[in-house]
C-alpha positions in Angstrom: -14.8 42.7 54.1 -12.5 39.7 54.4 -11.1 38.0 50.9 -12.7 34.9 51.8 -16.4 36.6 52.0 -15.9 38.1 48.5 -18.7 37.5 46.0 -17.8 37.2 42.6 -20.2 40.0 41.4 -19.8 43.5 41.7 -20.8 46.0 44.8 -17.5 44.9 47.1 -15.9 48.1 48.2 -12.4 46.9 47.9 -9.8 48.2 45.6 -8.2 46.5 43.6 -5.2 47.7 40.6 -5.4 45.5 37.5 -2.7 45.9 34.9 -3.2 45.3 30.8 -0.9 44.9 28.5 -1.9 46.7 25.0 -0.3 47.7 21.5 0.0 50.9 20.8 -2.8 50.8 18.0 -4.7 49.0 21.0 -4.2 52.7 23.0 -5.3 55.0 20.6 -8.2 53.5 20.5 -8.9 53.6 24.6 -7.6 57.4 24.6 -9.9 58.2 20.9 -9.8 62.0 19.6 -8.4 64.5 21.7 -8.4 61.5 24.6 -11.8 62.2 24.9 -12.4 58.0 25.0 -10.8 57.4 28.3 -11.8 60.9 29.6 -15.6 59.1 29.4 -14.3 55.7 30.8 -12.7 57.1 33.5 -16.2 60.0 34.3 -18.5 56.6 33.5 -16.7 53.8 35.3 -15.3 55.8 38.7 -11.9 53.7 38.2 -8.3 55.6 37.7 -7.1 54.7 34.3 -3.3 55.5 33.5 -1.3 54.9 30.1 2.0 54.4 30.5 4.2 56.8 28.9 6.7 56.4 25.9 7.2 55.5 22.2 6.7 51.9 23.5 5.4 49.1 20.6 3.6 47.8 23.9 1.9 50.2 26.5 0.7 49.5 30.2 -2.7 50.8 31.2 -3.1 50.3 34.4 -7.0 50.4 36.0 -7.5 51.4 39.9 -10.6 51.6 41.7 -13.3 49.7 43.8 -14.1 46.6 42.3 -16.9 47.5 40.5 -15.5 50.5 38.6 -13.3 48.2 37.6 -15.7 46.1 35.9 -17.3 49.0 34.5 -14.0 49.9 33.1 -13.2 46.9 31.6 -16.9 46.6 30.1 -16.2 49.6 28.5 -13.0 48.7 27.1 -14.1 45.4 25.7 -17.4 46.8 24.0 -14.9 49.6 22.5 -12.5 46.8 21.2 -15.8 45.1 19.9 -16.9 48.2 17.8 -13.4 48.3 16.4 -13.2 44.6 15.2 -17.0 45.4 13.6 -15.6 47.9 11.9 -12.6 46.4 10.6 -14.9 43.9 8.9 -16.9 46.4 7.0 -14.2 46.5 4.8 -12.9 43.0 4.5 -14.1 39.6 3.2 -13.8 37.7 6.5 -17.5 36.8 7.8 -16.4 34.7 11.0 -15.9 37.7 14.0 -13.0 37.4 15.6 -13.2 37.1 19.2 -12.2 40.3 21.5 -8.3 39.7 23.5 -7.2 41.5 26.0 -3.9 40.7 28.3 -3.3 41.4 31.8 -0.5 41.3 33.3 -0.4 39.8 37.0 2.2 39.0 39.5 3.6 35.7 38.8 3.2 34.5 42.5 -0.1 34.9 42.1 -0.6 32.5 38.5 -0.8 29.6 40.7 -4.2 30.4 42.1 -5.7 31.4 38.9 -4.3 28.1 37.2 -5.9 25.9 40.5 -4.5 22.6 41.0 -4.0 20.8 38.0 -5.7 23.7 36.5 -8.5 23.1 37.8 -9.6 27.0 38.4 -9.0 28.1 35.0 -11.1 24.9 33.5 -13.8 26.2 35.6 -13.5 30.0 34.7 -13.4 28.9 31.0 -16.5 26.7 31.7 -18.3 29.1 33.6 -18.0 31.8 31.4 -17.2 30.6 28.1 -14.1 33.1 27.8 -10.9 31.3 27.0 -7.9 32.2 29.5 -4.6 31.2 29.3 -1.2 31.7 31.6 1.9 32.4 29.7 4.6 29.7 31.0 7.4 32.4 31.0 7.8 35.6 32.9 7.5 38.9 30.9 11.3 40.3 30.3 12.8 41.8 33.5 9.9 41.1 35.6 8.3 38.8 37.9 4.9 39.1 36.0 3.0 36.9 33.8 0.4 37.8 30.7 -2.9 36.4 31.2 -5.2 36.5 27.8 -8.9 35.9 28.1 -10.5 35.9 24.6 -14.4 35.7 23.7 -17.4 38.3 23.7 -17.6 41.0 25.9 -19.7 39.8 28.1 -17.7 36.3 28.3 -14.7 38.6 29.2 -16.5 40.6 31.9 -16.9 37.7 33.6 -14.4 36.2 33.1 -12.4 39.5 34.8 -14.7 39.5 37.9 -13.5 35.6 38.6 -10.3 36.6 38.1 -10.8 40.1 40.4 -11.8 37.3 42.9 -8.9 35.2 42.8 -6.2 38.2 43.1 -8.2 39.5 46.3 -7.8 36.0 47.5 -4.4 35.1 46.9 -2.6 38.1 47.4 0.7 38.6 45.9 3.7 36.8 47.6 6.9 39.0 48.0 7.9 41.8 46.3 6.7 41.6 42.6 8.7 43.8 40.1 6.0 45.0 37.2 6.9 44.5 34.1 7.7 47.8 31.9 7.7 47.6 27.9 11.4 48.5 26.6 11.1 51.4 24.2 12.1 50.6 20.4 15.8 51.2 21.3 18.3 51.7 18.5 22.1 50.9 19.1 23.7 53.8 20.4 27.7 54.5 19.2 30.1 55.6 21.5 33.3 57.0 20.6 36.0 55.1 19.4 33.1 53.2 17.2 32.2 50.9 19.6 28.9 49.9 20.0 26.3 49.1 22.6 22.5 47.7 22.3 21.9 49.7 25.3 22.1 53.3 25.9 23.3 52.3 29.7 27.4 52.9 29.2 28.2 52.4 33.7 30.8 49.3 34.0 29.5 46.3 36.0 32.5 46.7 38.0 31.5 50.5 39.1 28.1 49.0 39.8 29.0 46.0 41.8 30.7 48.3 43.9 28.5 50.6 44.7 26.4 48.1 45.6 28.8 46.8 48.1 28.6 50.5 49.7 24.9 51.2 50.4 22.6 49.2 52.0 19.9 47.1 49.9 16.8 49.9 49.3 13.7 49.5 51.1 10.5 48.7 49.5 7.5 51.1 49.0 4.6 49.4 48.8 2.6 50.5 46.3 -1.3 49.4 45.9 -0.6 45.4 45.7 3.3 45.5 44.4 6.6 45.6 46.6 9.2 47.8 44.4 12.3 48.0 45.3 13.9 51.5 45.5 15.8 53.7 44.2 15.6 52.2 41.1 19.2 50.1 41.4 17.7 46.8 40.3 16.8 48.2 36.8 19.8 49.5 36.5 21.4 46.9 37.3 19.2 44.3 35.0 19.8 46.1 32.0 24.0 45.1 32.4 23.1 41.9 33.6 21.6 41.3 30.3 23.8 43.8 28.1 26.7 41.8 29.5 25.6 37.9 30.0 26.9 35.2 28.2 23.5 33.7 28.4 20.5 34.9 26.0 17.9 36.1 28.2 14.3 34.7 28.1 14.5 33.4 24.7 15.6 36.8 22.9 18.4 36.9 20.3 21.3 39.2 21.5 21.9 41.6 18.5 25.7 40.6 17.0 27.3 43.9 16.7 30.8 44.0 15.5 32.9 45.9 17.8 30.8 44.8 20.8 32.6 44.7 23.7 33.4 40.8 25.1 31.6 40.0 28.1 33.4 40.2 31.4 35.3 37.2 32.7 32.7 34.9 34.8 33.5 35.0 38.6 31.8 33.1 41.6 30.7 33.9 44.8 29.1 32.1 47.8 27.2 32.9 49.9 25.8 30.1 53.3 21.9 30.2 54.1 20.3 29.0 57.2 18.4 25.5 56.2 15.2 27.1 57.7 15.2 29.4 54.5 16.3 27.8 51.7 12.8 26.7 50.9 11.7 30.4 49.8 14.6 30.7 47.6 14.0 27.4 46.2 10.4 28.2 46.0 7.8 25.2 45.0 9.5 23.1 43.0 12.3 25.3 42.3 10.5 28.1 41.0 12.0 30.9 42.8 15.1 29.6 42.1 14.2 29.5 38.3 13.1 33.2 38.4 16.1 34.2 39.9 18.5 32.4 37.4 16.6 33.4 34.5 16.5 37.4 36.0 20.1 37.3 37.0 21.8 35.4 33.8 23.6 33.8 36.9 24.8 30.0 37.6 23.5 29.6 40.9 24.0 26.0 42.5 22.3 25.4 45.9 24.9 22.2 47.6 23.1 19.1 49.7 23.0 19.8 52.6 25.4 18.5 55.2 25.1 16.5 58.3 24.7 17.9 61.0 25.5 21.6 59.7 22.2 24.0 60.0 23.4 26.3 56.7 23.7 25.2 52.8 25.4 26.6 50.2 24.5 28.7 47.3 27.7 29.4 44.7 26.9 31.8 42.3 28.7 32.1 38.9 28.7 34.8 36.0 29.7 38.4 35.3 29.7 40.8 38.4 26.9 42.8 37.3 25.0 38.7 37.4 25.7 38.3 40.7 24.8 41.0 42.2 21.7 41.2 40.8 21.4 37.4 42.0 22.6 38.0 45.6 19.5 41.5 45.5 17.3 38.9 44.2 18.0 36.2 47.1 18.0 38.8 49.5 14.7 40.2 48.3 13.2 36.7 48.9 15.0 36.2 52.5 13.1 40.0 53.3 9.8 39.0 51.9 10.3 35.2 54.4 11.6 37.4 57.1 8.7 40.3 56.5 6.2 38.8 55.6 5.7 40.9 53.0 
């Protein structure tokens, strides 16, 4: 079935992954006893639920299956996270019943669609089906994703989800979208010689940088609707980009440790791009530039473009571990342009 035949009810026979975003009180209550909850979603909906793994304050569960197994799924989580708010209140004065929330978490090239122009489509979905919805602004840490929170009744929510199920199999993701994984509740680790490191990850940006330099950029799997680069370099190489940037990454405080080792000495780079492709590294109104300066922790300036030359230039400024995690970035975008991914 082509996306733009899709119905918004159920009985399509496409698949489709969605991806929440739950606290970990949130899980125990979708495994239950023994995990015999999800072991009766998953028999009753059809749909492939995984929990991420890890001593995570936030967990992924991911939900994979035709569209309406998803639906089934997602019925059954909302009515379960319905129960639980009913029976929170037995023991406490509020009379007013909170709404049910859940979060997804979607590709960030793909918010645009479910926003609509001058948010048109999500006025609509919240009018239609009485669910609110909101788009976070900012990307989830080291990601190209977005939370999206619909709040209301279950039924409101169901609803709500198939619009949105709609939307995705429209709009398919552009480029290669890196998911969003919940850091684990990480405690300082000490390295001899008493210094002191907010992350366990002790490789120099200098070793890393060069290592870089000697292999070529990984390939992407594709895998269901995401583009992941591998092996798994650009984690690696995110975490020292932000252990080691001057700049404070998507609004989080960088813990003061004494002893901390001083950030490397900023160095630049440039690097010419044809005029034909600046405009996906750019994106609409700079947003792929955005994303890219706020993954790196990079300075990256894009010159004007010169008279009768066919390339611009991009300089890019920061640690070495900031620009080469700018220049994967940028290249990931020319691949995508090139690709067509």
């Amino acid at each position: 079935m082509e996306p733009n035949k899709v119905q918004s009810e159920g009985g399509l026979n496409v698949t489709l992954t969605i991806r929440l975003l739950m606290h970990g009180k949130e899980v125990g209550s979708i495994i239950g006893k023994k995990g015999e909850t999800v072991k009766k979603m998953r028999e009753e909906s059809g749909a492939r639920i995984n929990i991420s793994e890890g001593n995570c304050p936030e967990r992924i569960v991911t939900i994979t299956g035709p569209t309406d197994a998803i639906f089934k799924a997602f019925a059954m989580i909302a009515y379960k996270f319905e129960e639980d708010i009913i029976n929170s209140m037995s023991n406490s004065p509020a009379t007013s019943k909170p709404p049910v929330t859940l979060r997804l978490v979607v590709p960030a090239s793909q918010c645009g669609s479910l926003i609509g122009k001058g948010g048109s489509k999500i006025k609509e979905m919240r009018e239609s089906t009485g669910a609110q919805v909101q788009v976070a602004g900012d990307m989830l840490p080291n990601s190209t994703e977005r939370a999206v929170t619909i709040s209301g009744t279950p039924e409101a929510i169901i609803q709500c989800v198939k619009q949105i199920c709609v939307v995705m199999l429209e709009s398919p993701p552009k480029g290669a979208t890196i998911p969003y994984r919940p850091k684990p509740a990480s405690t300082p680790v000490i390295f001899s010689g008493g210094q002191v490191r907010a992350d366990p990850l002790a490789a120099s940006a200098a070793n890393l940088s060069l290592l870089l330099q000697h292999q070529p950029l990984p390939a992407y799997t594709i895998q269901g609707q995401y583009a992941i680069p591998h092996p798994d370099q650009l984690t690696k190489l995110h975490q020292l980009a932000m252990q080691q940037t001057p700049f404070t990454p998507l609004g989080q405080t960088t813990p003061a440790f004494p002893g901390l080792d001083a950030s490397p000495p900023a160095s630049t780079h440039e690097l010419t791009i044809p005029n034909d492709l600046i405009g996906c590294i750019i994106g609409r109104q700079g947003t792929k530039i955005n994303e890219i300066r706020q993954m790196s922790g990079a300075q990256i300036k894009i010159a004007n473009a010169m008279e009768g030359s066919s390339e611009r230039q991009i300089t890019i400024t920061g640690t070495p571990a900031n620009i080469s995690l700018a220049q994967y970035l940028i290249n990931a975008r020319l691949t995508s342009e090139v690709t067509g991914l």
